[in-house]
Residue frames as a rotation matrix with the C-alpha (Angstrom) as fourth column:
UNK 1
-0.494 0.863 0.107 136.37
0.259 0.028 0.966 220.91
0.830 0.504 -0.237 107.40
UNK 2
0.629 0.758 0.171 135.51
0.287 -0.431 0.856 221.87
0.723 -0.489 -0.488 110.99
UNK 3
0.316 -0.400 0.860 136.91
-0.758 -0.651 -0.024 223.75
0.570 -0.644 -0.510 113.88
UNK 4
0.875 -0.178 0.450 137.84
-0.358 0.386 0.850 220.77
-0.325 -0.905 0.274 115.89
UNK 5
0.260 -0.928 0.265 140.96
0.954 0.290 0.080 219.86
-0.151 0.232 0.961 113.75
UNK 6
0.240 -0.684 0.689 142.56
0.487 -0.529 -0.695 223.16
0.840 0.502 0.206 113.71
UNK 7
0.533 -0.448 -0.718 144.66
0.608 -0.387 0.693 224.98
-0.589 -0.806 0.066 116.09
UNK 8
0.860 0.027 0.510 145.68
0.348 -0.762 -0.546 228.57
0.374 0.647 -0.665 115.83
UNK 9
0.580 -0.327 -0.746 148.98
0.764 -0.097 0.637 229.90
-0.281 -0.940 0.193 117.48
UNK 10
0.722 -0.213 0.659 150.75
0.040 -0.937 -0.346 233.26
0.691 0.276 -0.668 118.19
UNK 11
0.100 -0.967 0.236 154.47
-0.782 -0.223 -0.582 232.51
0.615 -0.126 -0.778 119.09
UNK 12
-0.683 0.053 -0.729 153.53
0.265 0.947 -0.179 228.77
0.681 -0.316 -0.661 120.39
UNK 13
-0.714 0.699 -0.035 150.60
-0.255 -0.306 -0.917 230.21
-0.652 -0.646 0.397 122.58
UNK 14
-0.609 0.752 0.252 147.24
0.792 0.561 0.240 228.94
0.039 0.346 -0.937 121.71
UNK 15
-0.807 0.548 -0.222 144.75
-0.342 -0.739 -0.581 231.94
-0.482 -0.393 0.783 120.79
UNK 16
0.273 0.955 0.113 140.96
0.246 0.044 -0.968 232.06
-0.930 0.293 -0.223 119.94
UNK 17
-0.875 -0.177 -0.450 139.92
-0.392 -0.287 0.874 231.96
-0.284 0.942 0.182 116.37
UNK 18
0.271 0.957 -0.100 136.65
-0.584 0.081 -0.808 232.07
-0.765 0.277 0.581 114.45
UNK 19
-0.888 -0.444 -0.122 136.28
-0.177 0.085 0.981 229.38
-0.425 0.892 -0.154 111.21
UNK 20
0.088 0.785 -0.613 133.47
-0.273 -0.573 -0.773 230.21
-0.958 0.235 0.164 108.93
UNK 21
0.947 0.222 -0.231 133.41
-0.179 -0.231 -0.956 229.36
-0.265 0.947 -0.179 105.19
UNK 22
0.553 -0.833 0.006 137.08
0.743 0.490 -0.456 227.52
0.377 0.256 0.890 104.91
UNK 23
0.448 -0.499 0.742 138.27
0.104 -0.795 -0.598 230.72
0.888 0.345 -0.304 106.54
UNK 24
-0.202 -0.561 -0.803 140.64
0.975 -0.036 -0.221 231.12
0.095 -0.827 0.554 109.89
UNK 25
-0.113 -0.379 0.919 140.39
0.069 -0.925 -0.373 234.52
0.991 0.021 0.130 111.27
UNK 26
-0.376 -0.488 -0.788 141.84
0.924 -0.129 -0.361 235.84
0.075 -0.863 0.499 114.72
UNK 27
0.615 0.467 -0.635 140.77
0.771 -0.522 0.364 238.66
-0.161 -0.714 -0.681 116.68
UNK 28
0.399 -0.834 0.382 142.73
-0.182 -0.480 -0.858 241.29
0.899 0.273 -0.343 116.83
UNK 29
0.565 -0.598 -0.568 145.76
0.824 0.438 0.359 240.28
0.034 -0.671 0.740 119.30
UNK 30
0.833 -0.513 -0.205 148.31
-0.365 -0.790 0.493 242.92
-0.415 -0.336 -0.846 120.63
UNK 31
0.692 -0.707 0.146 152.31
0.587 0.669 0.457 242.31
-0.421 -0.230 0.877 120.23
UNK 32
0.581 -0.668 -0.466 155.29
-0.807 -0.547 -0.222 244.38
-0.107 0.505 -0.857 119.58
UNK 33
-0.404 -0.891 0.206 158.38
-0.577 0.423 0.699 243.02
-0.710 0.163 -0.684 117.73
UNK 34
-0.691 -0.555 -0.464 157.39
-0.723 0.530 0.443 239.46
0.000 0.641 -0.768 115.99
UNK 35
0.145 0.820 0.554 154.04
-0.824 0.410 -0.392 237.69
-0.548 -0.400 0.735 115.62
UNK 36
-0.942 -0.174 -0.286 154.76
-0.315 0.752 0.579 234.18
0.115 0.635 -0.764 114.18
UNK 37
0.238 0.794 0.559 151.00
-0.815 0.476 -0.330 232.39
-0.529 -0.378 0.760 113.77
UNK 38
-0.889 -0.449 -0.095 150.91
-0.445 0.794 0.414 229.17
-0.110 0.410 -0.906 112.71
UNK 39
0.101 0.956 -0.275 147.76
-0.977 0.042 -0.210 227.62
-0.190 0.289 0.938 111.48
UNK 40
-0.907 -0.421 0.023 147.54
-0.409 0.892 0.193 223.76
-0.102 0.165 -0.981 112.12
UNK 41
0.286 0.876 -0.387 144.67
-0.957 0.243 -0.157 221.68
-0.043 0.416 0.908 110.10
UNK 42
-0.905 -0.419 -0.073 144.28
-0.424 0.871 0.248 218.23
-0.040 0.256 -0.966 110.38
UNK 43
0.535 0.844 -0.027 141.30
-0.813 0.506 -0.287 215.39
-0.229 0.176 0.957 109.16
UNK 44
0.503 -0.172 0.847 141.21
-0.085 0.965 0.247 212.28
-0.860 -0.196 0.471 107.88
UNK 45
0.972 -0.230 0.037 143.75
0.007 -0.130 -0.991 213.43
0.233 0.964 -0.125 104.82
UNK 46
0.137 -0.802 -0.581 146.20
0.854 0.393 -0.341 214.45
0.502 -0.449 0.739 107.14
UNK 47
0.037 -0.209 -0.977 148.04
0.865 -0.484 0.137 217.44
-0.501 -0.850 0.163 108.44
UNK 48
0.109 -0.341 0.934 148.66
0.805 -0.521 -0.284 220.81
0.584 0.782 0.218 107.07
UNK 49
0.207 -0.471 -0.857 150.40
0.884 -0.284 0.370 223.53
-0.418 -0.835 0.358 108.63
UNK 50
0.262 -0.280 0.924 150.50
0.583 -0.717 -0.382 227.62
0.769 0.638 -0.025 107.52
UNK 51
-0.182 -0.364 -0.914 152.54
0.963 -0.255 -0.090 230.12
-0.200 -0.896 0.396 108.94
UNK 52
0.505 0.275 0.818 152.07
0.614 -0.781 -0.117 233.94
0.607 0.561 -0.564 108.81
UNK 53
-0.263 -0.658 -0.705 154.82
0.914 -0.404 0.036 236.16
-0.309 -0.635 0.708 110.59
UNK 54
0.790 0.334 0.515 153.76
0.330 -0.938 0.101 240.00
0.517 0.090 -0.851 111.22
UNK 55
-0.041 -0.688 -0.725 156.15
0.995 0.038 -0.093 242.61
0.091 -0.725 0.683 112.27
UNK 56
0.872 0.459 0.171 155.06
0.389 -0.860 0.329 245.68
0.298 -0.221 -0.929 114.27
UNK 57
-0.420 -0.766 0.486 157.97
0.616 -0.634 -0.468 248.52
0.667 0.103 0.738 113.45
UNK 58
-0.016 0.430 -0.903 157.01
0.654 -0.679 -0.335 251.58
-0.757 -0.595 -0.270 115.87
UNK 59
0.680 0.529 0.507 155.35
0.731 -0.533 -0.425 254.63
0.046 0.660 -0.750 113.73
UNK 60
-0.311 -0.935 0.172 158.78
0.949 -0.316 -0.003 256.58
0.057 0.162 0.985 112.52
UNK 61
0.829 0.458 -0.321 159.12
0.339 -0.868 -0.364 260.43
-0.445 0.193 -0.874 112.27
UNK 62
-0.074 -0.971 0.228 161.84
0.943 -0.142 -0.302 262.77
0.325 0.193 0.926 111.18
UNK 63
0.622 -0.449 -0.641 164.20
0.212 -0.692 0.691 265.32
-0.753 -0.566 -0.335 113.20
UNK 64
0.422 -0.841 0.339 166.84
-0.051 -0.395 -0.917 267.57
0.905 0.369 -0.209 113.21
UNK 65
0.840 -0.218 -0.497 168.73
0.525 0.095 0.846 266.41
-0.137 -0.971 0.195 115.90
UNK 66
0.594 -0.602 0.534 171.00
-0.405 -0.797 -0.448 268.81
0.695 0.049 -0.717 117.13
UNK 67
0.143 -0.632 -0.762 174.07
0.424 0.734 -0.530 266.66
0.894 -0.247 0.373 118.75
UNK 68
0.994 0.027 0.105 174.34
-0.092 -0.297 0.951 267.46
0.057 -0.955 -0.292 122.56
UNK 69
0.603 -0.795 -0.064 177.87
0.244 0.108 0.964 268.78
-0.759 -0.597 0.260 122.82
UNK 70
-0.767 -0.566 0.301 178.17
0.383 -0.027 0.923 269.56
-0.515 0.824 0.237 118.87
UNK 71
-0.061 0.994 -0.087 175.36
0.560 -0.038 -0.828 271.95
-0.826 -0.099 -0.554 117.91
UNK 72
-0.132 0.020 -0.991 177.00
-0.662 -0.746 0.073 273.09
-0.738 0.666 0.111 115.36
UNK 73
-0.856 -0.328 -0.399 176.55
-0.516 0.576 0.634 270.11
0.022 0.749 -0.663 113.37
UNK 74
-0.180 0.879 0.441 172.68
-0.579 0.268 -0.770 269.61
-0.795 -0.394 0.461 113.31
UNK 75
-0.932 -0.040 -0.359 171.32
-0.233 0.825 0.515 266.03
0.276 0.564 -0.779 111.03
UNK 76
0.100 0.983 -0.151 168.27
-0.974 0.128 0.186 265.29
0.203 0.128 0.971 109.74
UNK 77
-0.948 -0.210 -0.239 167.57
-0.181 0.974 -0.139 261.41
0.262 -0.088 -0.961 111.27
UNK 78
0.054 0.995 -0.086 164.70
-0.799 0.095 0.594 259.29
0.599 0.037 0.800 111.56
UNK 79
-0.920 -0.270 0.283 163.27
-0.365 0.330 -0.871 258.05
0.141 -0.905 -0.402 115.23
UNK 80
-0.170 0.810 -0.560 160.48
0.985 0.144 -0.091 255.72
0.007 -0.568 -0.823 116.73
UNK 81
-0.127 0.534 0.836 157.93
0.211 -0.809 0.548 258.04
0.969 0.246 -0.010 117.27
UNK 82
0.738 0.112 -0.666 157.95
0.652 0.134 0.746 257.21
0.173 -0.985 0.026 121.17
UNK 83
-0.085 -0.872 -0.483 161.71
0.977 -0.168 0.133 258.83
-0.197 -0.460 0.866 121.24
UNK 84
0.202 0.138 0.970 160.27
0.511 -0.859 0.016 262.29
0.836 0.492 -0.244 120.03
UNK 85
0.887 0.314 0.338 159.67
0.026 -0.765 0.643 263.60
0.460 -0.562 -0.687 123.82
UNK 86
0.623 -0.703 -0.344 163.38
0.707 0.317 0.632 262.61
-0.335 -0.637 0.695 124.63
UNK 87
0.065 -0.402 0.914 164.31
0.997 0.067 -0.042 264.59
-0.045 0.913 0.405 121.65
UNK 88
0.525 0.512 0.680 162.62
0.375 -0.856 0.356 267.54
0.764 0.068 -0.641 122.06
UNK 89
0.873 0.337 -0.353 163.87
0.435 -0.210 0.876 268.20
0.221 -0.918 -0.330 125.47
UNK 90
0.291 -0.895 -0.339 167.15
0.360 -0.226 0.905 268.84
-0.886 -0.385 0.257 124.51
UNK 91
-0.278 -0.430 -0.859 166.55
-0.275 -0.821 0.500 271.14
-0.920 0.375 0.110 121.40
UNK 92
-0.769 -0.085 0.634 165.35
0.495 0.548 0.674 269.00
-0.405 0.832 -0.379 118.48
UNK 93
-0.099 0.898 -0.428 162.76
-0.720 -0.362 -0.592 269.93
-0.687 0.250 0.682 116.23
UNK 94
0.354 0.514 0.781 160.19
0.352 0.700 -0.621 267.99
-0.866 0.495 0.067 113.68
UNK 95
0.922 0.337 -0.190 161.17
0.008 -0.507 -0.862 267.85
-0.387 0.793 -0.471 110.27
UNK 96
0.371 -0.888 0.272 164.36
0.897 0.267 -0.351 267.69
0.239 0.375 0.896 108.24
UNK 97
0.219 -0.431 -0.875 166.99
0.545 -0.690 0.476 270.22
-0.809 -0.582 0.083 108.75
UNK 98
0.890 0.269 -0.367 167.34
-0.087 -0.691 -0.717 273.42
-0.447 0.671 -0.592 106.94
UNK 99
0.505 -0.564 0.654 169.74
0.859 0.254 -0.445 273.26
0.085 0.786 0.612 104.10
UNK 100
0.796 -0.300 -0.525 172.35
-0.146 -0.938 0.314 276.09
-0.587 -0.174 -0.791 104.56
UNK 101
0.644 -0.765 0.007 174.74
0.174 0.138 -0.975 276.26
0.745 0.629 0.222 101.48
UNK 102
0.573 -0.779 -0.255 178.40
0.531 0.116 0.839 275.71
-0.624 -0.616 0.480 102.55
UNK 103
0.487 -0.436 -0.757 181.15
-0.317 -0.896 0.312 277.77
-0.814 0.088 -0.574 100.92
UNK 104
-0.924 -0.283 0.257 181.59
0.052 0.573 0.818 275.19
-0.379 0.769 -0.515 98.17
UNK 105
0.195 0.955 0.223 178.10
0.768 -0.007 -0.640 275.63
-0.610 0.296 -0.735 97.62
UNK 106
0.477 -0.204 -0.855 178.92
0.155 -0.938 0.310 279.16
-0.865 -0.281 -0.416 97.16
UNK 107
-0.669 -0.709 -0.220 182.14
-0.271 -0.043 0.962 278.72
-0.692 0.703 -0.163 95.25
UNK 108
-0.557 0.076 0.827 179.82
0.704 0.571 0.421 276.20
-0.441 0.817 -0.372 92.76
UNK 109
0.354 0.925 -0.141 177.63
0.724 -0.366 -0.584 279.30
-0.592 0.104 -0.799 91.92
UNK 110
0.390 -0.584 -0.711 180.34
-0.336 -0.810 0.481 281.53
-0.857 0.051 -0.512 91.08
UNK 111
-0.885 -0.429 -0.182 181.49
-0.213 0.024 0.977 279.37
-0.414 0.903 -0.112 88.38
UNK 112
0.153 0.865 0.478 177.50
0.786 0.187 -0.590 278.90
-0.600 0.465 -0.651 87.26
UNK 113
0.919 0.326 -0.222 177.88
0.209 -0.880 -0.426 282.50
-0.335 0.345 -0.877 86.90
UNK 114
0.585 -0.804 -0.104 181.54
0.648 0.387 0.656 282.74
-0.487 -0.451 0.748 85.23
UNK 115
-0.032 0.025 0.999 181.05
0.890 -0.453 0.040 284.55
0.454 0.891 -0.008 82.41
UNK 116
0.543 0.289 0.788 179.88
0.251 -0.952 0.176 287.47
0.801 0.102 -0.590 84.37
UNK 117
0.807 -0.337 -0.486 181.93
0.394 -0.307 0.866 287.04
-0.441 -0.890 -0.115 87.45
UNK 118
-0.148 -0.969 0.196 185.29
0.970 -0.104 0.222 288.03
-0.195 0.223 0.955 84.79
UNK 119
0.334 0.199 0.921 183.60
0.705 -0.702 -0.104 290.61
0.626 0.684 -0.374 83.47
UNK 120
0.982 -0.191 -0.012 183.84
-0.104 -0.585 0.805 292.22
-0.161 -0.789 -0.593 87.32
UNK 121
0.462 -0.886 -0.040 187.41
0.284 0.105 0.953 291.38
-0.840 -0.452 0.300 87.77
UNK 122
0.977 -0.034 -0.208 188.44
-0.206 -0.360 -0.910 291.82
-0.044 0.932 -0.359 84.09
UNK 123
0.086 -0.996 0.013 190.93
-0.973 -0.087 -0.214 289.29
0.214 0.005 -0.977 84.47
UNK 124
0.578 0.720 -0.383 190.21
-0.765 0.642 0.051 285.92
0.283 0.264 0.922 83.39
UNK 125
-0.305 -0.724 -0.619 193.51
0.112 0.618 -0.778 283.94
0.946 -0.307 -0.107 84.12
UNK 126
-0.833 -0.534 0.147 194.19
-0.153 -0.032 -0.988 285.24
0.532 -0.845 -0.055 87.47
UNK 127
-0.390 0.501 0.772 190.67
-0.881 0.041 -0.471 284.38
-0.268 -0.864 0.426 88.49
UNK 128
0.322 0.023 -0.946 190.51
-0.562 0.809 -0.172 281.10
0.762 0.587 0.273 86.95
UNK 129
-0.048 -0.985 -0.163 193.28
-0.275 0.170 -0.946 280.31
0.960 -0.001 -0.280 88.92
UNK 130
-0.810 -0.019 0.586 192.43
-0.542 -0.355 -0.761 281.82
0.223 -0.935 0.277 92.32
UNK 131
0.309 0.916 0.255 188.75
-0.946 0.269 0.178 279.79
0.094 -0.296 0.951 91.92
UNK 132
0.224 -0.292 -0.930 190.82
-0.419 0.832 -0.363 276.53
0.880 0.471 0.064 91.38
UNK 133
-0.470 -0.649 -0.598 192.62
0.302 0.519 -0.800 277.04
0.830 -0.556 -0.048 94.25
UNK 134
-0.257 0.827 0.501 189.58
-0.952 -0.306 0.017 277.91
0.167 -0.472 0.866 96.47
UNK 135
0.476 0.555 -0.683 188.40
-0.696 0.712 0.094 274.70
0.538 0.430 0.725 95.12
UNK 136
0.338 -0.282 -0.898 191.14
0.173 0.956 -0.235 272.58
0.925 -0.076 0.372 96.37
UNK 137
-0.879 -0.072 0.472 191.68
-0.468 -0.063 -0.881 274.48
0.093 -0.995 0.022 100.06
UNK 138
-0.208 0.912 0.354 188.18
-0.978 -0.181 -0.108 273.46
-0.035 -0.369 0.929 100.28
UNK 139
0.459 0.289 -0.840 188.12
-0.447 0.892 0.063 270.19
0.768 0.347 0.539 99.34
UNK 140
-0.339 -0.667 -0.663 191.46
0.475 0.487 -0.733 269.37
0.812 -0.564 0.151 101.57
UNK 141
-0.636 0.103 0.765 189.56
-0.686 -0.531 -0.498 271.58
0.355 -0.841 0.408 104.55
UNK 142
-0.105 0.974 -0.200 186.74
-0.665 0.080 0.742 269.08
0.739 0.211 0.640 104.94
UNK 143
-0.164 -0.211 0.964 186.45
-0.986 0.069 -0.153 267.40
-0.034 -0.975 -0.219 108.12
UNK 144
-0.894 -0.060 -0.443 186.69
-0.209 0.933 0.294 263.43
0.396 0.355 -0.847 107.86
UNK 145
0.441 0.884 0.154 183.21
-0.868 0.376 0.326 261.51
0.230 -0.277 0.933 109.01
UNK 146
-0.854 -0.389 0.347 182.49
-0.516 0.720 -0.463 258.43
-0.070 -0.575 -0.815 111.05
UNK 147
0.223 0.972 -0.074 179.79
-0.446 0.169 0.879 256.02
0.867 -0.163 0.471 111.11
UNK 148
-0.967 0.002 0.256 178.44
-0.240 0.339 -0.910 255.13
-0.088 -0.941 -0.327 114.69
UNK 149
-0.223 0.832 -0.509 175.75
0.700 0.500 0.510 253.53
0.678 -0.242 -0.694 116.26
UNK 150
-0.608 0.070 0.791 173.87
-0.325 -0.931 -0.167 256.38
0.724 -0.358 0.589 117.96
UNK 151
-0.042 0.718 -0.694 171.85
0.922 0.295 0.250 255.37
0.385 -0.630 -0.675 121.23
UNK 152
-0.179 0.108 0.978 169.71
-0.061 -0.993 0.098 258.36
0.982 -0.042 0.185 121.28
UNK 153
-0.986 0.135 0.100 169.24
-0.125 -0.187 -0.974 259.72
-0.112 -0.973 0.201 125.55
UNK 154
-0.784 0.578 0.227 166.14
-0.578 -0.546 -0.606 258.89
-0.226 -0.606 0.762 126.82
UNK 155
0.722 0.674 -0.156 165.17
-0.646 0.578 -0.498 255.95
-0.245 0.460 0.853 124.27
UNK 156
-0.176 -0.956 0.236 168.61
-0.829 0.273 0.489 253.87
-0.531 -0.110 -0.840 124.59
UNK 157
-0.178 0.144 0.973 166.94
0.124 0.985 -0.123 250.97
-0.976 0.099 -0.193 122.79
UNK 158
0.809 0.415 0.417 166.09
0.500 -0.112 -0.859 252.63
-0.309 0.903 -0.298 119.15
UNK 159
-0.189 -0.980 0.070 169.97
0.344 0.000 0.939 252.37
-0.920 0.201 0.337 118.20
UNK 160
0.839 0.535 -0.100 170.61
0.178 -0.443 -0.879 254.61
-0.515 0.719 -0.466 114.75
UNK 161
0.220 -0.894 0.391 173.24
0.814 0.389 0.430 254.61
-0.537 0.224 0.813 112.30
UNK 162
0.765 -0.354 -0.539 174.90
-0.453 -0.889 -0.059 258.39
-0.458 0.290 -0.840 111.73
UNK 163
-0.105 -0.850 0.516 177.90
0.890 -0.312 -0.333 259.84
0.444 0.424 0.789 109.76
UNK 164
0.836 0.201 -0.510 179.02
0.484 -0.708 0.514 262.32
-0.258 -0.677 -0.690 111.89
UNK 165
0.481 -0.813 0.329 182.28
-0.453 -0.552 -0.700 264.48
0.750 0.188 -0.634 111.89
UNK 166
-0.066 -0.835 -0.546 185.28
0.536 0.432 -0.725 262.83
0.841 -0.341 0.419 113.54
UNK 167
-0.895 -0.377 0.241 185.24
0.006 -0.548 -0.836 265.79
0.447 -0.747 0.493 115.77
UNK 168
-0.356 0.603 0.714 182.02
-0.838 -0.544 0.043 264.98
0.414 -0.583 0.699 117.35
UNK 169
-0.223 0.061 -0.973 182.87
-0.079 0.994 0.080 261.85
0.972 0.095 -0.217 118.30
UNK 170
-0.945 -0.248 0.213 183.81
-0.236 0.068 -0.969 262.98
0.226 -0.966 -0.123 122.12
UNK 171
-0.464 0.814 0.351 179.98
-0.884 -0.454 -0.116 264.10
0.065 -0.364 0.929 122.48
UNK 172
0.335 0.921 -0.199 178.93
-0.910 0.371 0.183 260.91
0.242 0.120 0.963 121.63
UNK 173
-0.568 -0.783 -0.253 181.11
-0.261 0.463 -0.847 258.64
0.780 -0.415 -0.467 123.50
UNK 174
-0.908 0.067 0.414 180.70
-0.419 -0.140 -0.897 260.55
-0.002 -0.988 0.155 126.38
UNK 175
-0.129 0.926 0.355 176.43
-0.937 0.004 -0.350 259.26
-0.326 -0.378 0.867 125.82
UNK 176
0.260 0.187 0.947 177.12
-0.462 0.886 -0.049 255.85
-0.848 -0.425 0.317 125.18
UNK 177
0.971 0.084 -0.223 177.30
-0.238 0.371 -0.898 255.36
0.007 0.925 0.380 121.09
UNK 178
0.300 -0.659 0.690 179.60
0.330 0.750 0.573 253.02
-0.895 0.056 0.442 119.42
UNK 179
-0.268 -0.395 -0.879 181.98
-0.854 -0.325 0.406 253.48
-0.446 0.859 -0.251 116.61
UNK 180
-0.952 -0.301 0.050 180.72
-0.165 0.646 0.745 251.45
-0.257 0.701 -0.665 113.61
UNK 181
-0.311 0.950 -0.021 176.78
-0.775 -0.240 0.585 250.91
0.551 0.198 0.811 112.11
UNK 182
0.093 0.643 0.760 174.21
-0.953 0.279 -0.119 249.46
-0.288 -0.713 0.639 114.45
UNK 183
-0.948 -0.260 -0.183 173.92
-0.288 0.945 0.153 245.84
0.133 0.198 -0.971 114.25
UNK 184
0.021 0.983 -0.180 170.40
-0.717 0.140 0.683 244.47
0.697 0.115 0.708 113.92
């Protein structure tokens, strides 16, 4: 019923607070990570105690990061907005990455169009056949994947969980990431 029995805190720190009409209300306070507040009321009823816990994410974006040491293998991911100017400097750009069909892409058009691709050849078995086995070099060509914890250069603390190609693991050794997904 009046400001002298309540107490307001932000991570066990005592801060200022206005009450007004049964209402608490705090200033605006800074804090990255984890605001815990706690709201302690007491009279001649007793105690009562609310908590309210805020967490301030940094303001995301999305890249195409082109791997340093594996540019041929460029991956849309999403970074703190702080780690953009690390990004940039070494080739990234805003925005997902362009889609570029892959020769299975390819292959899956050819049998959209099947009807008309026999008509060219005029020889339905033997290209039946020959698309099958397209089908399964491709499949057995594909390059296994990994998941790592990326720690991107330049923002080592905003850790990111890829699937990369096996064969760009070296690159990302060599800049610190771990094999397996980030741990919170």
């Amino acid at each position: 019923t009046a400001k002298e029995g309540i107490t307001v805190t932000q991570n066990q720190t005592p801060v200022a607070f206005e009450f007004a009409n049964n209402t608490v209300t705090v200033a605006s306070t800074d804090f990255t990570g984890t605001a815990n507040f706690v709201i302690t009321a007491t009279n001649s009823a007793g105690t009562a105690t609310e908590t309210a816990t805020f967490v301030c994410q940094p303001k995301q974006i999305t890249i195409c990061h082109i791997p340093p040491g594996n540019t041929g293998n460029p991956q849309t991911i999403t970074i703190a907005e702080s780690a953009w100017p690390a990004h940039r400097a070494h080739g990234d750009s805003e925005g997902a990455c362009a889609v570029v069909p892959t020769p299975a892409d390819n292959d899956n058009k050819s049998n959209d169009n099947k009807d008309e691709f026999k008509e060219k050849n005029n020889n339905k078995d033997k290209e039946d056949k020959s698309k099958e086995e397209e089908g399964d070099k491709s499949k057995a060509g594909e390059e296994d994947k990994i998941t790592i914890c990326h720690h991107p250069p330049g923002n080592r603390q905003n850790f990111q969980t890829l699937t990369i190609p096996a064969s760009a693991w070296p690159a990302h050794e060599k800049h610190g990431d771990t094999k397996g997904p980030c741990k919170d």
